[in-house]
C-alpha positions in Angstrom: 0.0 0.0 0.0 1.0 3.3 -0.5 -0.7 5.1 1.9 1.3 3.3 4.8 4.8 5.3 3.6 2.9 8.4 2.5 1.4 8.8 6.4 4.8 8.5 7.9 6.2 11.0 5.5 3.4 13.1 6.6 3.6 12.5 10.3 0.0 11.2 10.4 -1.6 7.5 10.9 -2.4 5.7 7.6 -5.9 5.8 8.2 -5.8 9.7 7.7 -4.0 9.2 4.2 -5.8 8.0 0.9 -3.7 8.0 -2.5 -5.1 9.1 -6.0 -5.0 8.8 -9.0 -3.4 12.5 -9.1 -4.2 15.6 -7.3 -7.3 15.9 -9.6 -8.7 12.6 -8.6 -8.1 13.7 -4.9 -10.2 17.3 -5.3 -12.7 15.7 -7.6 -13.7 13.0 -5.1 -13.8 16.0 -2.3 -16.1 18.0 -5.0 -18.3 15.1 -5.2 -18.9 13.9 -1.4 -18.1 17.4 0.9 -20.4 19.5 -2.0 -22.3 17.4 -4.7 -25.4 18.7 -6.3 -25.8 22.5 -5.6 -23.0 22.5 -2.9 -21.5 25.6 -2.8 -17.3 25.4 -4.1 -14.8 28.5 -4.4 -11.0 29.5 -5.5 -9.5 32.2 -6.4 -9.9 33.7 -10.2 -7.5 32.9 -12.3 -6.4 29.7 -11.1 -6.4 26.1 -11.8 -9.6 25.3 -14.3 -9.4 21.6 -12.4 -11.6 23.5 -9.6 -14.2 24.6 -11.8 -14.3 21.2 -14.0 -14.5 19.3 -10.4 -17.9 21.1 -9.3 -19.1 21.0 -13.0 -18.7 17.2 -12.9 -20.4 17.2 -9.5 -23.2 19.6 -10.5 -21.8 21.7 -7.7 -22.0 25.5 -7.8 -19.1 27.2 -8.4 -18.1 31.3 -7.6 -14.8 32.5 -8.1 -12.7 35.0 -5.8 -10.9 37.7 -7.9 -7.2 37.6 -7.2 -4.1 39.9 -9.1 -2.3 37.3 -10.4 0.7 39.3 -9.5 -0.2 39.8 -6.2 -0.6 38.1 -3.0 -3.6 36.1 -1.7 -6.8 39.1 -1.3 -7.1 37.4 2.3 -9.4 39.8 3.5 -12.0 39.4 0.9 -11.2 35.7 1.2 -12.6 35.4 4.8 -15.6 38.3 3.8 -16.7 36.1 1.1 -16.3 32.7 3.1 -18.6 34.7 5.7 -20.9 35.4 3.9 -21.2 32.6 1.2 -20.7 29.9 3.4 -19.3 27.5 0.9 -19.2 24.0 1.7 -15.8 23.8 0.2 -13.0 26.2 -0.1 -9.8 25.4 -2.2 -6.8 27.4 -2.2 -3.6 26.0 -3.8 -0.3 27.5 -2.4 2.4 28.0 -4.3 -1.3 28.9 -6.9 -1.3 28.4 -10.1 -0.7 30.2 -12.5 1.4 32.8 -10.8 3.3 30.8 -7.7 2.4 32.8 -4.7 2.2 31.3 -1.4 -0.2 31.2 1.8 2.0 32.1 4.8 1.5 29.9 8.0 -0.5 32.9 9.6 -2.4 33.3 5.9 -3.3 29.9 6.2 -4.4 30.2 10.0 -6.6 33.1 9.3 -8.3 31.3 6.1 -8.9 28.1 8.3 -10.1 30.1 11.3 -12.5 32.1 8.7 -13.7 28.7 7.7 -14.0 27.2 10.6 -16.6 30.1 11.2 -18.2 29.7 8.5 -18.4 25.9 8.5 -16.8 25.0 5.1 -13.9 22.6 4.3 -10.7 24.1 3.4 -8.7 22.4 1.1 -5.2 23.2 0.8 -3.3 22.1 -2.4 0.1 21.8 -2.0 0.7 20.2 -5.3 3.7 22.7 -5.6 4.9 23.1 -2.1 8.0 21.2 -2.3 9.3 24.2 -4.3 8.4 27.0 -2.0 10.9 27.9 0.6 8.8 30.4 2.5 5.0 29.4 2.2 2.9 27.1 4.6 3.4 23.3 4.3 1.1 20.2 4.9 2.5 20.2 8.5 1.0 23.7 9.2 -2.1 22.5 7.7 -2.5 19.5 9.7 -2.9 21.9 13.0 -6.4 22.4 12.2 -9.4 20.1 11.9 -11.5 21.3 9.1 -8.4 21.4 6.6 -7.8 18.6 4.4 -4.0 18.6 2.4 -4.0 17.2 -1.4 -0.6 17.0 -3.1 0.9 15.1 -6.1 4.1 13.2 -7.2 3.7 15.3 -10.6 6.1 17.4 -10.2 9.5 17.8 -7.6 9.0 14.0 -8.0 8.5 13.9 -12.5 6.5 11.3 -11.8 3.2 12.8 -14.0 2.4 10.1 -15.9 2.2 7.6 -13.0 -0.8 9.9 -11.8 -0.1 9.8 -8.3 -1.8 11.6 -5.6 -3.5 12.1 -2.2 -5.3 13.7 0.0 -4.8 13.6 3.8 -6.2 15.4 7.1 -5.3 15.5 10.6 -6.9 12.5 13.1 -10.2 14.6 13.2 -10.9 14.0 9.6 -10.4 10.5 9.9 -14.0 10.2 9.1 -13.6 12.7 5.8 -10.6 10.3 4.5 -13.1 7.4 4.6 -15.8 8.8 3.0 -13.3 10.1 0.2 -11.9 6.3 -0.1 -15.7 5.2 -0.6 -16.2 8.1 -3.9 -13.8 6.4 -6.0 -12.9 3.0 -7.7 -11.6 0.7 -5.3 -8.6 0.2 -6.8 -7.4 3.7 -8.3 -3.8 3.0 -8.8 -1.7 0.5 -10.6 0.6 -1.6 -9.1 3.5 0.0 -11.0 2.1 3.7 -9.8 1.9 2.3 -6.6 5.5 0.9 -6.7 6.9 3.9 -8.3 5.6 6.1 -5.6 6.6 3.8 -3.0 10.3 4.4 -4.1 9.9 8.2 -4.7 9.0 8.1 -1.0 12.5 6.1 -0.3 14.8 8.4 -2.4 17.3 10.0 -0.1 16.5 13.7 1.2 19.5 15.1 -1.0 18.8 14.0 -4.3 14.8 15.3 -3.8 16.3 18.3 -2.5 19.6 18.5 -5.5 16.7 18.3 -7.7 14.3 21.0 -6.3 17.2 23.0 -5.6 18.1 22.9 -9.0 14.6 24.0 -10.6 14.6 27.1 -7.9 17.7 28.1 -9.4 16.6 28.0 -13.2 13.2 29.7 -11.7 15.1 32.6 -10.6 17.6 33.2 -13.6 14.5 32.7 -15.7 12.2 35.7 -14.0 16.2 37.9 -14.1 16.1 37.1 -17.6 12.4 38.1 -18.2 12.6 41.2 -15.6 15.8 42.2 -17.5 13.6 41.9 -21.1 10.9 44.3 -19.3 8.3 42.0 -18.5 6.3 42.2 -15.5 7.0 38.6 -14.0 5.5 37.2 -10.5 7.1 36.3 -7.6 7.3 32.9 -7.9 7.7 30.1 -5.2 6.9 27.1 -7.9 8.1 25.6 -10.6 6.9 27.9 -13.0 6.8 32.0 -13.9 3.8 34.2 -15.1 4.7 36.9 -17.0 2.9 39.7 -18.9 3.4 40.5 -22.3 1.8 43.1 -24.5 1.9 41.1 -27.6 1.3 37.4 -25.8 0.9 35.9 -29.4 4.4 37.2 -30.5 6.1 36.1 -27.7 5.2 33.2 -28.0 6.2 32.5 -31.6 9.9 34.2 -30.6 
């Protein structure tokens, strides 16, 4: 099993840790069981279009939270919206997509205290954490019982095509974790996905870390490069830049 490695990496029992097949599978079986038909689901505007596809799938509602992509997280409108919505689901992913900013640990404690209030599920994507030296992790996440942690081998591991995931929650949402197991096929990963991940999990610290290490570097020389070309670029903490070009078209073909 996978989950047995993947809760003692995470400092939680197994029974608190279910593997996907991805990140997606992980947010679309939380779409499906926490909000369903007419359940209330919101992110932040632009972000990743898995959200939104997730609650169309589900028949959920769906309402979007503006956010300047070359900003930081609009936390105040965040926990105004949260009180007065009262979604059953929230899902924030930190570094976001598409322009890598990050939830701080006191960020995340505010958005979790606001949903706590307001009785909706926060679900914290950290599908791009292992890149972010600065932002809130999984741990911080686990300190509070209505927040539930998905995450995915895609990418400081390159393991895409295996499509492995999860979606874990401290010992409070035990319950949650078994519901989730019961949305989805019974057996969601392959053997060799299963193996594969299992031996991810075993790689020594420094080669994960040589590796990450590695990408931050080409992260940063890329958004010089950019920033140095005139671009407005974000302030990154994932694997990835957003810039903003007046001609996006022509950049592209140069």
């Amino acid at each position: 099993l996978l989950e047995e490695p993947l809760a003692a990496r995470l400092g939680l029992p197994a029974s608190c840790v279910l593997a996907t097949a991805g990140a997606d599978d992980a947010i679309d079986r939380a779409v499906r069981t926490l909000a369903g038909p007419g359940g209330l689901v919101m992110s932040t505007h632009p972000g990743f279009v898995e959200f939104l596809a997730a609650a169309q799938r589900s028949f959920a509602m769906y309402e979007s939270i503006p956010k300047d992509p070359f900003g930081p997280f609009p936390l105040e409108e965040i926990c105004r919206v949260l009180e007065e919505k009262r979604p059953q689901l929230l899902i924030l992913a930190s570094p976001d997509n598409p322009s890598g900013c990050v939830l701080s640990r006191a960020d995340l404690a505010q958005i979790a205290a606001a949903c706590r209030e307001s009785g909706t599920i926060f679900i914290f994507d950290a599908t791009y954490g292992d890149f972010s030296p600065n932002g809130a992790t999984p741990t911080d996440a686990f300190a509070f019982p209505n927040v539930l942690v998905s995450g995915s081998f895609s990418k400081s591991r390159g393991l895409a095509g295996f499509r492995i995931g999860y979606i874990a929650g401290n010992p409070r949402m035990e319950g949650v974790i078994a519901r989730l197991a019961e949305a989805g096929p019974p057996f969601s990963l392959s053997s060799s996905a299963i193996e594969a991940g299992r031996r991810a999990l075993a790689l020594d610290a420094k080669i994960v870390r040589a590796f990450v290490d590695e990408i931050r570097r080409e992260v940063r020389e890329l958004s010089s490069l950019l920033k140095g070309m005139g671009f407005l670029v974000s302030e990154s903490e994932a694997n990835f830049v957003l810039l903003k070009a007046e001609d996006a078209p022509a950049f592209a073909r140069a």
